[in-house]
N, C-alpha and C positions, 0 to 999 in steps of 0.2 A: 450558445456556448461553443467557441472552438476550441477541439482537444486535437491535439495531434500526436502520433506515434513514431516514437522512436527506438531505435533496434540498434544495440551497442555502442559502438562510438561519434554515432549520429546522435548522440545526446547528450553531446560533451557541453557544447553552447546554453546548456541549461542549467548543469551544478550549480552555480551560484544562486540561481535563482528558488533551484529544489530548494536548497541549504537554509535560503531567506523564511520560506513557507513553511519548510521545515520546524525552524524555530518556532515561528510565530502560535504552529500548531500544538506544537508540544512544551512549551515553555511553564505553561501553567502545569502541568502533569509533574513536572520536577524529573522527568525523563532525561538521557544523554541524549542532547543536538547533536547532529550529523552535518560533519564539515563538506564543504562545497571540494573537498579533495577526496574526502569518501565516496561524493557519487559521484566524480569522474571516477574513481577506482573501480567502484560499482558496474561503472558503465561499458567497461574493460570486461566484464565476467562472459563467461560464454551464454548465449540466449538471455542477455539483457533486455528490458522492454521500458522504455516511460512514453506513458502518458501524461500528456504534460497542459495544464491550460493556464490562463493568465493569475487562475486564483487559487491552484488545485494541480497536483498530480498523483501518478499512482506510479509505484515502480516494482517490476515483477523480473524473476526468471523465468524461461520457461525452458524445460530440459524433457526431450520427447515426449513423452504424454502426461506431463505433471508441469502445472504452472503455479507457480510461490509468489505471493506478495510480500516482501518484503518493507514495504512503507507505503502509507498512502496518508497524505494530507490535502486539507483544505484548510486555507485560510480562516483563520476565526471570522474575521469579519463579512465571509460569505457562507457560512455552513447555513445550513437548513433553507436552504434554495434551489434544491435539487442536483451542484453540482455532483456533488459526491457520488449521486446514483446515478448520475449520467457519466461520470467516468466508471464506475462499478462494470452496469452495464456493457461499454466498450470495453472493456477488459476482458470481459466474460465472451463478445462475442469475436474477440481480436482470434483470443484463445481456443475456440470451439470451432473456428476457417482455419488454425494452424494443425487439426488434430489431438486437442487438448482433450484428458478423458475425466479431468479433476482438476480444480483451482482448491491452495490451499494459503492460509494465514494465522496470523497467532495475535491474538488481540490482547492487551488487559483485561481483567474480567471486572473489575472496575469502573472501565468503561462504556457504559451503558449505551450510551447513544451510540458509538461505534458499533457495538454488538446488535442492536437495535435495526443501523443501517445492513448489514451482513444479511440479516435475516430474511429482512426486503426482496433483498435479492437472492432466496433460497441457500444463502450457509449457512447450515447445519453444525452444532458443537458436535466433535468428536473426539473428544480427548481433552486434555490439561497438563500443561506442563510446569510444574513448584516451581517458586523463584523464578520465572524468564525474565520480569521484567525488574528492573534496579529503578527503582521512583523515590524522591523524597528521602533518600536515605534506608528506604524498606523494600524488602522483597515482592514481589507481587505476583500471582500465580499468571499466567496466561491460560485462554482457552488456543485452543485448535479446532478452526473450522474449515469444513470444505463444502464445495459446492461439486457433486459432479455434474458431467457436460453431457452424457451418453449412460 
């Protein structure tokens, strides 16, 4: 599996692609798709991060010692093959060479296998947030997890 990392606007070349994987990941969920202008937008933010691989990516901030996932997919057609935990992983140790003291994200709590994958890799529920997620026309509570690094 090659994942490569990119840091701002060195991952402009990939929006479309995010966007594409995007959908495919989330479409079933009834979630809002993320246009290929959002994550160039995205990619603009200060401490932008994707990793990115041919089936899968993960896209994060990271802002002095706290790093946010903001979206991470993989392709339907390749889950439960280990990429997800092999991007997890990179993520985590991208994050912990830059000085990171905590990785944090907000899942569905719906979503089992996601929370499932999280766990794997040591994220810990720490919280819940009512409503974050807009699915199906229904509210849907999100968890809060984090992983710390130290």
């Amino acid at each position: 599996m090659n994942i490569a990392a990119f840091e701002g606007r060195a991952a402009l070349p990939h929006a479309a692609h995010c966007a594409n994987i995007h959908a495919a990941a989330f479409a079933a969920t009834g979630q809002r798709i993320w246009s290929a202008q959002e994550f160039s937008d995205l990619f603009y933010a200060t401490g932008s991060l994707l990793l990115h691989a041919s089936q899968g990516f993960l896209l994060a901030q990271i802002l002095d010692e706290q790093a946010e996932i903001l979206t991470f997919a993989v392709h339907p057609d390749h889950r439960c093959q280990g990429l997800g935990r092999t991007i997890l992983n990179q993520f985590i140790a991208f994050s912990a060479e830059r000085g990171v003291s905590r990785c944090l994200l907000e899942v569905a709590e719906d979503n089992t296998s996601a929370i499932s994958l999280y766990q794997t890799v040591e994220f810990k529920t720490i919280g819940c947030r009512k409503g974050y997620f807009f699915q199906n026309g229904d509210r849907i509570d999100a968890l809060v997890m984090e992983r710390c690094l130290r």
